[in-house]
VEXZAPA-322687 format. One record per atom (N, C-alpha, C): y, x, z; atom name. Coordinates in Angstrom, 1 decimal, m for minus. Layout:
% VEXZAPA-322687
ATOM; py; px; pz; atom
ATOM; Y; X; Z; CA
...
This chain:
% VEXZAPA-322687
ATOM; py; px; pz; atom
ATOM; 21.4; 4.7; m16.3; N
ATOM; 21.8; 5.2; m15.0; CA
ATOM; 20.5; 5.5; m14.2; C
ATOM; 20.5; 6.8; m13.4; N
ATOM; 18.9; 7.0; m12.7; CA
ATOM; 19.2; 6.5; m11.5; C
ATOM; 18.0; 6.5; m10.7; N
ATOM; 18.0; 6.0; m9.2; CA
ATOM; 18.0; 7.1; m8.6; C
ATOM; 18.7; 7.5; m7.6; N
ATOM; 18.3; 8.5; m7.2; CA
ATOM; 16.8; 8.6; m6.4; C
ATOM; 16.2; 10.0; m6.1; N
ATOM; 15.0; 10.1; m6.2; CA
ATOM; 14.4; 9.9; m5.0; C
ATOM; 14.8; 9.8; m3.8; N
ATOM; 14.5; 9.4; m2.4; CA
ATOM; 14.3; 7.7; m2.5; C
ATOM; 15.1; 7.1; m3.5; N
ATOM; 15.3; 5.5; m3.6; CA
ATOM; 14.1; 5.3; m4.6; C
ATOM; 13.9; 6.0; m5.4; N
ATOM; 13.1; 5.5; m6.0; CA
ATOM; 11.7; 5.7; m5.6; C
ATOM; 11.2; 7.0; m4.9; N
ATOM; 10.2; 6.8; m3.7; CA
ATOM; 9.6; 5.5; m3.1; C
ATOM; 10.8; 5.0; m2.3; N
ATOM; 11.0; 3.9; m1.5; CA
ATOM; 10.5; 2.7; m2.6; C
ATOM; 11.4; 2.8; m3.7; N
ATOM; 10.9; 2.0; m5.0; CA
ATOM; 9.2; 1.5; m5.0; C
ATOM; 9.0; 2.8; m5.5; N
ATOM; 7.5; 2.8; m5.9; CA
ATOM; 6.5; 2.8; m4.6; C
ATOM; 6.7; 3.3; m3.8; N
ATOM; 6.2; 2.6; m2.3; CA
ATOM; 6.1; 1.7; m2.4; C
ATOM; 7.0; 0.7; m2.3; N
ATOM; 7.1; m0.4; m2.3; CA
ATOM; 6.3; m1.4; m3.0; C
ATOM; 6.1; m1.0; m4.4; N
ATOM; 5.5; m1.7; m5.7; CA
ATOM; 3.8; m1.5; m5.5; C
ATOM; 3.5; 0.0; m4.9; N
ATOM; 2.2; 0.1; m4.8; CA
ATOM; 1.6; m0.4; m3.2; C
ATOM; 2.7; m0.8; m2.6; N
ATOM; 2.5; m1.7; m1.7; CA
ATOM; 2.1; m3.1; m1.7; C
ATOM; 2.9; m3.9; m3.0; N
ATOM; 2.6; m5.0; m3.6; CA
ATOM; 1.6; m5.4; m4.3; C
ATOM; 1.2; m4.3; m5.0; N
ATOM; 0.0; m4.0; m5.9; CA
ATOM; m1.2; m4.3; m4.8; C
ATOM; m1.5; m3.6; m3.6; N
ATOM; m2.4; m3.6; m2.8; CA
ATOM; m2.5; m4.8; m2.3; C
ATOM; m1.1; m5.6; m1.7; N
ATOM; m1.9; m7.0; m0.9; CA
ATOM; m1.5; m7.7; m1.8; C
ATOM; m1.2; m8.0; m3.3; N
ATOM; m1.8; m8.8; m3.8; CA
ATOM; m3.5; m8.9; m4.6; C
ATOM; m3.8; m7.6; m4.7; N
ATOM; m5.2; m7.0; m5.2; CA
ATOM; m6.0; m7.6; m4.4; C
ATOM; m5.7; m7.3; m3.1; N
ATOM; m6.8; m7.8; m1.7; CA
ATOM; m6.3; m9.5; m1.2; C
ATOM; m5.1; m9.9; m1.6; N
ATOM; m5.1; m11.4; m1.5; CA
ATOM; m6.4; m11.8; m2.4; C
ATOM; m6.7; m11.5; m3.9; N
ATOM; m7.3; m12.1; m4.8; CA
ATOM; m8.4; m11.6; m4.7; C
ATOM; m8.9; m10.4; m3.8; N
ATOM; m10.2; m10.2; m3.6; CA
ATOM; m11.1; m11.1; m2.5; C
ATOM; m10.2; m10.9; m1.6; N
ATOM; m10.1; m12.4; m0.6; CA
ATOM; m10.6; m14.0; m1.3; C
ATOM; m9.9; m14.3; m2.1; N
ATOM; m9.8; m15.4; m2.4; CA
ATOM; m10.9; m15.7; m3.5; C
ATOM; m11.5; m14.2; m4.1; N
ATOM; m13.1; m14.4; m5.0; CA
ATOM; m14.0; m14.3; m4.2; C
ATOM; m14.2; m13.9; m3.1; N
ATOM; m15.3; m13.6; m2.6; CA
ATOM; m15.2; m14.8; m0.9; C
ATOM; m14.2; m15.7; m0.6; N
ATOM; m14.1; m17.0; 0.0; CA
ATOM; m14.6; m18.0; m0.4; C
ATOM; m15.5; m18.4; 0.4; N
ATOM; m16.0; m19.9; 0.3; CA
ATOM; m15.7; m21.6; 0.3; C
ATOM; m15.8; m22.1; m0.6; N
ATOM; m14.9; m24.1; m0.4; CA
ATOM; m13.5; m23.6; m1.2; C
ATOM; m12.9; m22.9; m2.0; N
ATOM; m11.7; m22.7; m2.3; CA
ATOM; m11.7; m23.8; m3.6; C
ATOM; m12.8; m23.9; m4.0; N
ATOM; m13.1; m24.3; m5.4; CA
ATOM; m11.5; m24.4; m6.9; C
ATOM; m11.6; m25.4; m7.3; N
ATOM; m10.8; m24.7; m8.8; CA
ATOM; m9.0; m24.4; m8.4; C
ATOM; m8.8; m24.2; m6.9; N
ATOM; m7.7; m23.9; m6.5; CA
ATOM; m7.7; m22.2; m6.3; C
ATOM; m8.8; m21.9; m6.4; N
ATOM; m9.5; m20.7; m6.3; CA
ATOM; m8.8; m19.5; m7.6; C
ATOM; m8.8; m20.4; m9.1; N
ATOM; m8.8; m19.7; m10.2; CA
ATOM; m7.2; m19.5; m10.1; C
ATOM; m6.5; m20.3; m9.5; N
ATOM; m4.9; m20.6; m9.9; CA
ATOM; m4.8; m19.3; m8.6; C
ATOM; m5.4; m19.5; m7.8; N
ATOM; m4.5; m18.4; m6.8; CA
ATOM; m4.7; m16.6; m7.3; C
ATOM; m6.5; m16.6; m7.9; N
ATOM; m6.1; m15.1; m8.6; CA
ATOM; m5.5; m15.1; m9.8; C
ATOM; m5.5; m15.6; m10.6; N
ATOM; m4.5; m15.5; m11.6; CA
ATOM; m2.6; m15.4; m11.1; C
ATOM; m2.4; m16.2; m10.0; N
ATOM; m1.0; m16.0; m9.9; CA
ATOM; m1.4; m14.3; m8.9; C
ATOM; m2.1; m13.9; m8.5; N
ATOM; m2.1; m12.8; m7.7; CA
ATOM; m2.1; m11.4; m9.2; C
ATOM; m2.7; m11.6; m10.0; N
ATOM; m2.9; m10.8; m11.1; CA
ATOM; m1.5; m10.9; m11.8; C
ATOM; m0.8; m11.8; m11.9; N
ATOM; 0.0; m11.8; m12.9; CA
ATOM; 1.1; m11.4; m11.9; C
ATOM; 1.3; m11.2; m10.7; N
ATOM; 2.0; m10.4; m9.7; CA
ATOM; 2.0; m8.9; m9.9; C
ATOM; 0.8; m8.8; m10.4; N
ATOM; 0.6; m7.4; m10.0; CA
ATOM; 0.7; m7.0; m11.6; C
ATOM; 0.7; m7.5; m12.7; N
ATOM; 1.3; m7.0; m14.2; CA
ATOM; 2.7; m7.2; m14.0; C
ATOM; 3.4; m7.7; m12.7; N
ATOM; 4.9; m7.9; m12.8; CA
ATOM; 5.5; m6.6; m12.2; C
ATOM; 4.4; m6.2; m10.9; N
ATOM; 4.5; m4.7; m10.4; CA
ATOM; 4.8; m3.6; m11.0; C
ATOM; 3.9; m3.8; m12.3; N
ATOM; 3.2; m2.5; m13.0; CA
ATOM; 4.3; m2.2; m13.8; C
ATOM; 4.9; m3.6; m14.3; N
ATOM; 6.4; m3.3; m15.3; CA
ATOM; 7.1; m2.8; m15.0; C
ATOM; 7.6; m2.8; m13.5; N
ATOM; 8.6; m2.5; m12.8; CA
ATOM; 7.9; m0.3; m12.5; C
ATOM; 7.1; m0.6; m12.6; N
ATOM; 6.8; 1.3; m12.4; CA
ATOM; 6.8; 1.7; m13.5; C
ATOM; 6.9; 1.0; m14.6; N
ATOM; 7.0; 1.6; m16.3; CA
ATOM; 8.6; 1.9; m16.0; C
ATOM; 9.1; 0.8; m15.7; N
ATOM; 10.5; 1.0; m16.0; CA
ATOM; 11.5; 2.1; m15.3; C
ATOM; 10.3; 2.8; m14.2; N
ATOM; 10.8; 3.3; m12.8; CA
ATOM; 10.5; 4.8; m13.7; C
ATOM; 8.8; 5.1; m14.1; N
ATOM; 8.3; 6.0; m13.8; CA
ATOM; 8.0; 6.7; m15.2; C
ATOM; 7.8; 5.8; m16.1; N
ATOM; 7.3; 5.8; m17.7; CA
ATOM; 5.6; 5.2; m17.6; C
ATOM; 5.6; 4.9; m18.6; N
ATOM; 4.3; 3.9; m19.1; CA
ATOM; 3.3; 4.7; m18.6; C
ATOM; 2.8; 6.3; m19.1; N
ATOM; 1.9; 6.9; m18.3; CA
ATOM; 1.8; 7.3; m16.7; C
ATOM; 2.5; 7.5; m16.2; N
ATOM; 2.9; 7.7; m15.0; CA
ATOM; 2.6; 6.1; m14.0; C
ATOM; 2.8; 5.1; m15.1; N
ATOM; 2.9; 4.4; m14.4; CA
ATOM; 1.3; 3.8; m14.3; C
ATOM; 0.7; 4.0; m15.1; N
ATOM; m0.7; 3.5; m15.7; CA
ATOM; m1.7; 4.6; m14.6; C
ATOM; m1.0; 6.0; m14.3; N
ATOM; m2.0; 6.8; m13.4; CA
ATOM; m1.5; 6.2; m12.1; C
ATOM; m0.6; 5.7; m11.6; N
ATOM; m0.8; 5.4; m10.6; CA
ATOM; m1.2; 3.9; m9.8; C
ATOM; m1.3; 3.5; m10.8; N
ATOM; m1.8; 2.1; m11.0; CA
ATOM; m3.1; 1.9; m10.7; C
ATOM; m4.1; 2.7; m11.4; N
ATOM; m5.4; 3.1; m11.1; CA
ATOM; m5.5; 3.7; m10.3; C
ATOM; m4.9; 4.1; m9.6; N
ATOM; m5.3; 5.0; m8.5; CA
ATOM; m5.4; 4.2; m7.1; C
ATOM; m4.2; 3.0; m7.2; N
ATOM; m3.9; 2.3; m5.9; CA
ATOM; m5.0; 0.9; m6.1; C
ATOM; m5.4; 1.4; m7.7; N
ATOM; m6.6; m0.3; m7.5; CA
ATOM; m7.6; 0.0; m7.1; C
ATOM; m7.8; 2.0; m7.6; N
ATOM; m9.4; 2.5; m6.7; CA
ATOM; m9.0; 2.6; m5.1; C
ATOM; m7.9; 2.6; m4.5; N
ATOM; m7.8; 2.5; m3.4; CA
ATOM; m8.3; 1.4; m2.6; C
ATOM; m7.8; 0.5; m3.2; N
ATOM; m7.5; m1.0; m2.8; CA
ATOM; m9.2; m2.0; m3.0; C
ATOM; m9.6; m1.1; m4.1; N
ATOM; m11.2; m1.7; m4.3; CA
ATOM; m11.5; m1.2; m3.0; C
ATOM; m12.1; 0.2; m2.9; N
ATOM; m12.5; 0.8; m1.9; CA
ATOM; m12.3; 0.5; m0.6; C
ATOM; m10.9; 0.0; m0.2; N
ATOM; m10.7; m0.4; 1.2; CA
ATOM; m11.5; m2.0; 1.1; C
ATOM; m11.7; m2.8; 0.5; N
ATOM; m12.2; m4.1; 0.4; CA
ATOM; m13.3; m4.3; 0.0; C
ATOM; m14.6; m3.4; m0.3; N
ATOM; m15.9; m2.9; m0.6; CA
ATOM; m16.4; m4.1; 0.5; C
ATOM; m16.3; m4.0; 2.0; N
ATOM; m17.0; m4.0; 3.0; CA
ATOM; m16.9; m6.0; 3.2; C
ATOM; m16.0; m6.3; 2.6; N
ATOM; m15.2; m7.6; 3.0; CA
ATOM; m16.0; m8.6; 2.3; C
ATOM; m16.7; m8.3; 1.4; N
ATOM; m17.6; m9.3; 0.8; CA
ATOM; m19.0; m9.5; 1.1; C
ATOM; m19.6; m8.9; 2.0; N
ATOM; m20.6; m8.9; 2.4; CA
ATOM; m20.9; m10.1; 3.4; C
């Protein structure tokens, strides 16, 4: 059964919404000071959020489609958080 395609917009909005503030939670949380070995458990659970995202746009969009947009919101998401580690 398909989604219709206005919903599934909203869908994948949504997912590459997820993708971003968990990306920048964990960028946050590498480049924060005193976090120490609570530090490793929060990007890893922030990464394994975002391989939970990426499933859900395979299943939405197909594997390629979902792999180009993937990269695209993590060069976004790098880019916007360039400045934050300084």
């Amino acid at each position: 059964m398909t989604m219709p395609l206005n919903r599934n917009q909203s869908e994948i909005r949504r997912l590459l919404e997820e993708i971003d503030s968990q990306y920048q939670s964990a960028h946050q949380a590498l480049y924060n000071l005193n976090l120490g070995t609570a530090q490793h458990a929060f990007i890893t659970a922030r990464m394994d959020r975002i391989g939970q995202s990426l499933d859900e746009l395979k299943n939405l969009l197909g594997e390629d489609e979902a792999a180009k947009l993937i990269i695209q919101q993590l060069d976004k998401s790098a880019a916007n958080s360039k400045g934050d580690n300084k």
